[in-house]
C-alpha positions in Angstrom: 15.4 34.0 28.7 18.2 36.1 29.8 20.4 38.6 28.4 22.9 37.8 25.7 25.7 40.7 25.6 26.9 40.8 22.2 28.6 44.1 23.0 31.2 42.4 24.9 32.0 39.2 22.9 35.4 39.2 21.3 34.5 37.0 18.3 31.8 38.8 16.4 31.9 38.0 12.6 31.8 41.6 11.8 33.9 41.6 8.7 32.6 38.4 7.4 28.9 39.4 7.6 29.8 42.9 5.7 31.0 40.9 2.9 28.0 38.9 2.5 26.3 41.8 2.9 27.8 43.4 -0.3 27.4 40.3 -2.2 24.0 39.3 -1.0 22.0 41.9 -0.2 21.1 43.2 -3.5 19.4 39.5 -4.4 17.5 39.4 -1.0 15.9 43.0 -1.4 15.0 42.1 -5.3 13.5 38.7 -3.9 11.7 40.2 -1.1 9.8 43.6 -3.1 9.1 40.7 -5.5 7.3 38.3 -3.6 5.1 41.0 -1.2 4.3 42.1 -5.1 3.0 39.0 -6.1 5.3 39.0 -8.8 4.9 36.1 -11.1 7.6 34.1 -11.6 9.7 34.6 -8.7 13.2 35.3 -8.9 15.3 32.4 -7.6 15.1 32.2 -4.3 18.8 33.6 -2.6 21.5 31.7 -1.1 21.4 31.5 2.6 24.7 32.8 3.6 24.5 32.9 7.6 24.7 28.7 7.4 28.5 29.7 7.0 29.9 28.5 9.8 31.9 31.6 10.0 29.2 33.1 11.2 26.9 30.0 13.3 30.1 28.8 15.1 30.2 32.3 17.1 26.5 32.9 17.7 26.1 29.2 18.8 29.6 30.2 21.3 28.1 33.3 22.3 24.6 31.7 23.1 26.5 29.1 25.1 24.8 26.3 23.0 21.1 27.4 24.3 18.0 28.6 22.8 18.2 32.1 23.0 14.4 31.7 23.4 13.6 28.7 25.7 17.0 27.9 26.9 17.2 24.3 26.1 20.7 23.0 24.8 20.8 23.4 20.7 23.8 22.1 19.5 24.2 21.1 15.7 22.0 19.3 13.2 18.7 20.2 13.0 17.9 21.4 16.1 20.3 24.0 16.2 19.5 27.7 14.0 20.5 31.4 13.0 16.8 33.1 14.0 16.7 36.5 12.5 14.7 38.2 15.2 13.3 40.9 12.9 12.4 38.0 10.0 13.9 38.1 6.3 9.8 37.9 5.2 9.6 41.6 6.8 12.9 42.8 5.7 11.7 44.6 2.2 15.1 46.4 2.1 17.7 43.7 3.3 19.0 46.0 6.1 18.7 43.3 8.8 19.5 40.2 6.9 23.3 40.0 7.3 23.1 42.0 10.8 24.9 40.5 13.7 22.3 42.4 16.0 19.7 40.9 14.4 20.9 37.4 15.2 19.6 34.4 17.6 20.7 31.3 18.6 17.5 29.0 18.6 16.3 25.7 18.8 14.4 23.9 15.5 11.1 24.0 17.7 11.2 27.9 18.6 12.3 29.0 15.3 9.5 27.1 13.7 7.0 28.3 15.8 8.3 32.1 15.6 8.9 31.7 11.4 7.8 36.0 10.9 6.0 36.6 13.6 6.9 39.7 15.2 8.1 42.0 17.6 9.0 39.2 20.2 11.0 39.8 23.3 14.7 40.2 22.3 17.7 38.3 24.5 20.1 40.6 23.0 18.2 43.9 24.7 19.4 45.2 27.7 16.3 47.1 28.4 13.7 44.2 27.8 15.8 41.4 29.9 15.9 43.7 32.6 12.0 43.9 32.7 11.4 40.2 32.6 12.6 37.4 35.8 12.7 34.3 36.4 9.8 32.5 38.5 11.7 30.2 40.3 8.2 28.4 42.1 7.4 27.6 38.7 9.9 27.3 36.0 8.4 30.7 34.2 9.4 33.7 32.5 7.5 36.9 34.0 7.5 40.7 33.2 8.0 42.8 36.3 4.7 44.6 37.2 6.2 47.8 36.5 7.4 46.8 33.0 6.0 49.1 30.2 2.9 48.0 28.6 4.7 47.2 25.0 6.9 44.8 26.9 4.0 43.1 28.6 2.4 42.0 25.1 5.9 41.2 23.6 6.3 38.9 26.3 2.9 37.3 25.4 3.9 37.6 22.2 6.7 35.5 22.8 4.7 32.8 25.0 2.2 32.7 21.8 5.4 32.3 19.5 8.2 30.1 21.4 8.1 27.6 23.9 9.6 29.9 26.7 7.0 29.1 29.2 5.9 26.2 26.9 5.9 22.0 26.6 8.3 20.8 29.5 10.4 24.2 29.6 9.0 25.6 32.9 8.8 22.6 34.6 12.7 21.2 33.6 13.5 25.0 34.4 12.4 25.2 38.6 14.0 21.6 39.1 17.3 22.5 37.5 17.1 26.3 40.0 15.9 23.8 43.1 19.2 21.1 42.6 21.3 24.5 41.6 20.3 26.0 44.8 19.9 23.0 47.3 22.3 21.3 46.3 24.8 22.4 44.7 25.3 26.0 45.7 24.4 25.4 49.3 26.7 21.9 49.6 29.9 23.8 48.1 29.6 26.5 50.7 29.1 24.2 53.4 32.3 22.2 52.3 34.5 25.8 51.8 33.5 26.6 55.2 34.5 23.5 56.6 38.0 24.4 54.7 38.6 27.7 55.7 38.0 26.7 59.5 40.9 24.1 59.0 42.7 26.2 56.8 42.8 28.8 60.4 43.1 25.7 62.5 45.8 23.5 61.3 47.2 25.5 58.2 46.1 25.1 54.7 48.4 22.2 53.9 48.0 19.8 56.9 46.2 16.8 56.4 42.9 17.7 57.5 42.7 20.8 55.4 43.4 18.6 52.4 40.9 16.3 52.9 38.4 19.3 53.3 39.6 20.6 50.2 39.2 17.7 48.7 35.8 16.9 49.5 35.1 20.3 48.1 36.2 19.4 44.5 34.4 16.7 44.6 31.1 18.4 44.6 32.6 20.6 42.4 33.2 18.4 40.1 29.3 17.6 40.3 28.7 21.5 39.4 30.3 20.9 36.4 29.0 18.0 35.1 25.5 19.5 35.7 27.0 22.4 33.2 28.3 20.0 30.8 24.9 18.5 30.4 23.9 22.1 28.6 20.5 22.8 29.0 19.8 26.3 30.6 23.2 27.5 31.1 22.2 31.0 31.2 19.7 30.5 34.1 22.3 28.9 36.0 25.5 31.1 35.1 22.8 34.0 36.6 21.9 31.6 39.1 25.3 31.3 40.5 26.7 34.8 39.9 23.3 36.2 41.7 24.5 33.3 44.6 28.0 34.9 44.8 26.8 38.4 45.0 24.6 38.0 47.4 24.8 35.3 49.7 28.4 33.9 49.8 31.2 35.8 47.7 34.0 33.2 49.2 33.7 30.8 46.5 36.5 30.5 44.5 35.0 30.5 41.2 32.6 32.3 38.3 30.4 30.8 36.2 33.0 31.9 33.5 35.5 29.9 34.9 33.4 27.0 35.6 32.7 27.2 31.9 36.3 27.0 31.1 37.0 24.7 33.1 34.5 22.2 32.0 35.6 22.0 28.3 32.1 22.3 27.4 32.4 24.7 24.4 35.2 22.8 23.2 33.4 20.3 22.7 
C-alpha cells in the first residue's frame, strides 16, 4: 500500500462527477435515510453512476491498474472496482458518493471483504502512507513505531478488512522487492558502469561502447517486461525511485518513464 497522489493527476473527472452529483444525489440520500429507517417498501434502489467509464478509466490510470489496497494487478471485468472508501451504506447525506477523494481502485476480493467496514487506511492520504513501510524480509505492510495510535488500529483494521498482508500478497510482494533489487536494479547499474568506463575510454560511439550499451537495453528491456506484467507497480515504481535517490542516481531513467515506455497503460 503506497500513496496515490490524486492532487497531481491531470485527468481527474471533476466536471463529470459534479454532474452526476446534481442528478444523483438527491435519490441516494432518499434511499439511504430510508433504508437505516427501516422503511417499508424501499424506494428503488439508485443507479450506480461511477461504472461510467468516464469516471473508472481515470481511477483505474491513476491506480496504475493495482489494488489500491493489496496491490495486485486489477484490470477489467470483475475483478476490477470503484471502492468508495467512506462506504455509500454510511453516507446518510450523499456527500461522499460522487467524490473523487473518496475513490479507490480495488480488486473484487478487497472490495468484498471491506463492503462498509470502516475507517481503513486510506492510499490517497499523505499523512497515513507516510506512517506505514514496506517489510521487505517479509512481503508486509507495517506502521512505523512512532505512528499515532489511530493509525495503528486502522492499519489492523485494514489487515482484518483487505488482503494487504493477506492470502499470497506478502509472500508474491518480498520476491518481486528481492528480483527488483538483485536483479534488476543491481544488473543495470553494473552494465551502465561498464558503459560509462568505455564511454571515457574509447568515446561513446566506438564499438565497444556500443556493445556495452547494448547489453544494457537488454536488461532493460527485462525491467520492463517485469512492469508490464502489472502486479505491484507501486512497490516497484517506489522501489526504483528510492534506488535512484539513494544508491545510484546515473541511471538514465524514472519509473515514469519506464512506464511510458512500456505501453502498459495503453494497453
Amino acid at each position: 500500500m503506497h500513496f496515490i497522489n490524486k492532487d497531481s493527476f491531470p485527468e481527474s473527472p471533476i466536471a463529470l462527477l459534479a454532474k452526476l452529483n446534481i442528478e444523483h444525489r438527491p435519490d441516494w440520500k432518499l434511499y439511504n435515510q430510508a433504508r437505516l429507517s427501516k422503511e417499508k417498501p424501499l424506494p428503488k434502489k439508485p443507479v450506480a453512476a461511477w461504472l461510467n467509464e468516464g469516471i473508472r478509466l481515470p481511477l483505474k490510470k491513476l491506480f496504475l491498474k493495482n489494488c489500491g489496497y493489496c496491490g495486485i494487478h486489477s484490470d477489467t471485468g470483475h475483478d476490477a472496482e470503484v471502492d468508495h472508501h467512506f462506504p455509500i451504506s454510511k453516507d446518510v447525506e450523499g456527500d461522499f458518493i460522487f467524490d473523487w477523494d473518496n475513490y479507490v481502485w480495488s480488486c473484487h476480493s478487497c472490495n468484498s471483504m471491506k463492503r462498509s467496514k470502516y475507517p481503513l487506511l486510506n492510499p490517497c492520504s499523505a499523512n497515513e502512507m507516510s506512517n506505514l513501510f514496506f517489510h521487505s524480509t517479509d512481503g508486509r505492510y507495517l506502521c512505523d513505531s512512532l505512528a499515532p495510535k489511530e493509525l495503528k488500529i486502522k492499519l489492523q483494521f485494514t489487515i482484518q478488512h483487505t488482503n494487504i498482508n493477506g492470502k499470497n500478497r506478502p509472500a508474491r510482494r518480498r520476491l518481486i522487492y528481492r528480483n527488483l533489487n538483485e536483479n534488476h536494479l543491481s544488473g543495470l547499474k553494473i552494465a551502465y558502469d561498464l558503459y560509462l568506463v568505455e564511454c571515457d575510454a574509447n568515446g561513446p560511439y566506438s564499438e565497444e561502447a556500443l556493445t556495452k550499451l547494448n547489453y544494457f537495453e537488454e536488461k532493460k528491456d527485462r525491467l520492463l517486461e517485469l512492469i508490464k506484467s502489472g502486479d505491484y507497480l507501486h512497490l516497484i515504481k517506489h522501489t526504483i525511485n528510492t534506488f535512484l535517490k539513494e544508491t545510484y542516481k546515473n541511471l538514465p531513467f524514472t519509473f515514469d518513464q519506464l512506464l511510458e515506455e512500456s505501453k502498459y497503460l495503453d494497453e
